[in-house]
C-alpha positions as CSV (number, residue, x, y, z in Angstrom):
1,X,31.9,-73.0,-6.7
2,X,28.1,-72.6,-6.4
3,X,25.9,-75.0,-4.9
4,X,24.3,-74.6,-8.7
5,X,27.2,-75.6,-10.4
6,X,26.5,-78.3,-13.1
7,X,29.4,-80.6,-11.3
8,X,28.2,-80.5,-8.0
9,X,25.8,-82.8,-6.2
10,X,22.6,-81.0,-4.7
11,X,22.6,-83.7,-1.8
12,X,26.0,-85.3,-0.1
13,X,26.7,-87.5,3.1
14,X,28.0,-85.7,6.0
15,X,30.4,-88.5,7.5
16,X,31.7,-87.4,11.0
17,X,34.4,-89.6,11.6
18,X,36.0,-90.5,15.2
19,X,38.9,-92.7,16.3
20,X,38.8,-94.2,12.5
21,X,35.1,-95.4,12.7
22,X,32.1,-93.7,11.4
23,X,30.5,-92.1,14.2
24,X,27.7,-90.8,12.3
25,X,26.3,-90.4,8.6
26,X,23.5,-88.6,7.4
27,X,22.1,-86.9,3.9
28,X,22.3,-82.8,3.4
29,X,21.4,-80.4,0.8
30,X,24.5,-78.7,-0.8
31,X,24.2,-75.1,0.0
32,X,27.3,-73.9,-1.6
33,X,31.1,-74.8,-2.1
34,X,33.7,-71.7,-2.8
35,X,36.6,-74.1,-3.2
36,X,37.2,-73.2,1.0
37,X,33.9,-73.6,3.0
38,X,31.3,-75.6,2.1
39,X,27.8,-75.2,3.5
40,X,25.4,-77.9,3.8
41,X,21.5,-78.3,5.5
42,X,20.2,-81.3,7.3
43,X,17.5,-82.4,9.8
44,X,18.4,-83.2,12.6
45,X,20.4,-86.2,12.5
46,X,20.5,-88.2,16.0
47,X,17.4,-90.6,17.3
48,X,15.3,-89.1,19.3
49,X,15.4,-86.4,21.8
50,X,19.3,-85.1,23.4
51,X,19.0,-82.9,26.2
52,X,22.4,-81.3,27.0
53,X,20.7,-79.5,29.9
54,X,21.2,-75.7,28.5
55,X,19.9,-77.0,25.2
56,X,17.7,-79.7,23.6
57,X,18.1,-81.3,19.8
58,X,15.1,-82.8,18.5
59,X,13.3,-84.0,15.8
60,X,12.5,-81.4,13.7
61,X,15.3,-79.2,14.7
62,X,17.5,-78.1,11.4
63,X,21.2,-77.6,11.0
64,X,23.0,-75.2,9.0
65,X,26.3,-76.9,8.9
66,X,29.5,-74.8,7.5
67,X,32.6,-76.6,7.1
68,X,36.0,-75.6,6.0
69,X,38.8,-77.3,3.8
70,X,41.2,-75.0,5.7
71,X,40.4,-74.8,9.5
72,X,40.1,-77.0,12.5
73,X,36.4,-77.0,13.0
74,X,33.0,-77.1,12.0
75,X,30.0,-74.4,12.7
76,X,26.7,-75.6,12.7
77,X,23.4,-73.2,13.7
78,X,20.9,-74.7,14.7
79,X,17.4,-74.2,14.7
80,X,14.3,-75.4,16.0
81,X,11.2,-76.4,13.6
82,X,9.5,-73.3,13.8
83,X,12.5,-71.6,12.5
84,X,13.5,-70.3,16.0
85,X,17.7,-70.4,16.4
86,X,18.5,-72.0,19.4
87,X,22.1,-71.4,18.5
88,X,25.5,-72.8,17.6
89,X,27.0,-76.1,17.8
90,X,30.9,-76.3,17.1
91,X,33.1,-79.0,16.7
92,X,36.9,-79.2,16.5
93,X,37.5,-81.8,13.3
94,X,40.3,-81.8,11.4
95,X,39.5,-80.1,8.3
96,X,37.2,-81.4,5.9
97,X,37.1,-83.2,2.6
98,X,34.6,-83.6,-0.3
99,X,35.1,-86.9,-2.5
100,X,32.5,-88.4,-4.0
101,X,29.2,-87.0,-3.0
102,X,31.1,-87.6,0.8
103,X,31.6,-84.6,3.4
104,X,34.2,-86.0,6.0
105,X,34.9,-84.7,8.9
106,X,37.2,-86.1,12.0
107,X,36.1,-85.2,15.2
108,X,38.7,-84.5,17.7
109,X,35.8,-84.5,21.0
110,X,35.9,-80.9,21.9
111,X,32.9,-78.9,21.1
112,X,31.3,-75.3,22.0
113,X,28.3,-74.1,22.2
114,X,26.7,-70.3,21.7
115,X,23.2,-69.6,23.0
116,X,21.2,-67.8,20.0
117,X,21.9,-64.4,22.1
118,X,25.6,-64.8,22.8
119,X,25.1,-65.0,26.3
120,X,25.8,-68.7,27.0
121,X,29.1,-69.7,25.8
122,X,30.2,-73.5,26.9
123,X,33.5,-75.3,26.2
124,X,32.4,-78.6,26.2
125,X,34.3,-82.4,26.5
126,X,37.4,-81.3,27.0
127,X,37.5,-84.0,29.4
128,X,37.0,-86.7,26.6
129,X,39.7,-85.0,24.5
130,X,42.1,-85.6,27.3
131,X,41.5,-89.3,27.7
132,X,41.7,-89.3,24.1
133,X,45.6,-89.0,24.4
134,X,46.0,-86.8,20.8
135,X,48.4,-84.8,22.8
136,X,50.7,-87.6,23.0
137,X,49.8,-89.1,19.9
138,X,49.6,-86.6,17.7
139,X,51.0,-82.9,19.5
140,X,50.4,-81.0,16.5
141,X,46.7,-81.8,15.8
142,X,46.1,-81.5,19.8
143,X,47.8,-78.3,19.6
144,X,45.7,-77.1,16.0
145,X,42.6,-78.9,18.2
146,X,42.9,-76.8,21.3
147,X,44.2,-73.1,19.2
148,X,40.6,-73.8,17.4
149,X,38.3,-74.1,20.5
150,X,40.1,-70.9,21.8
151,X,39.4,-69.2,18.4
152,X,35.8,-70.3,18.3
153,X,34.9,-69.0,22.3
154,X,36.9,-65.7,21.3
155,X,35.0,-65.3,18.2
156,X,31.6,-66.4,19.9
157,X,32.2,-63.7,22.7
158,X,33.2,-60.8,20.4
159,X,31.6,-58.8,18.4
160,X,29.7,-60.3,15.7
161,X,29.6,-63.8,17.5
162,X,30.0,-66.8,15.4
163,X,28.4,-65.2,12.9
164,X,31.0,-63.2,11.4
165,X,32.9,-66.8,10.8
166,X,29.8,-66.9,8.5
167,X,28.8,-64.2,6.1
């Protein structure tokens, strides 16, 4: 379904979820839903400045968020307020569901990151997704957690980058 569709919202809250709490919720613009992958667009959400040392979110920056109803993890480009791509942020969720004008998404801590020319690609908390425990809490979400960071870093290192998750 089109983001045009008469039954669709133009604007929804994208509700990241982790360890049952809220972790953060902020307003997007509806880009399009096909029933599988919905697409949304948002300002930078955090406060402030985060510096992650290979790359910097800031006010101003804008997010091209792609989630599916169907896979373990979210794709988000990201680009800086002149319209520069600084690159991709992923994070391994458990799939997404739209309710009520509400995107939500658990996160399950591990992320990666793609430079905007494919030539930084960074598996990142994988230490906080340990001490989380899901492997013993939950094996088969750990498992579905950890088979979705590998697919992200393959697809971020082949041909087509994370891209190709997105056309």
């Amino acid at each position: 379904m089109s983001a045009n569709s008469a039954d669709r919202p133009g604007r929804l809250d994208v509700v990241l979820v982790k360890g049952g709490r809220t972790k953060i919720r902020y307003a997007a613009e509806l880009l399009d839903d096909d029933g599988v992958r919905v697409a949304v667009r948002a300002p930078w959400a955090g406060s402030g400045v985060r510096d992650f040392g290979f790359v910097r979110f800031e006010p101003g920056d804008v997010f091209t968020e792609y989630y599916w109803r169907d896979r373990w993890y979210s794709v988000k480009e990201v680009r800086a307020a002149s319209g520069t791509r600084k690159g991709w942020y992923c994070d391994v969720t458990r799939p997404a569901a739209l309710a009520g004008g509400e995107l939500v998404v658990e996160d399950l801590d591990l992320d990666l990151w793609c430079s905007a020319d494919g030539t930084q690609v960074r598996r990142l908390d994988e230490d906080e997704f340990a001490e989380s425990c899901l492997a013993e809490t939950d094996p088969g979400a750990a498992a579905a957690a950890v088979a979705a960071l590998d697919e992200l870093e393959a697809r971020a290192r082949g041909e087509g980058g994370l891209e190709s998750l997105l056309r």
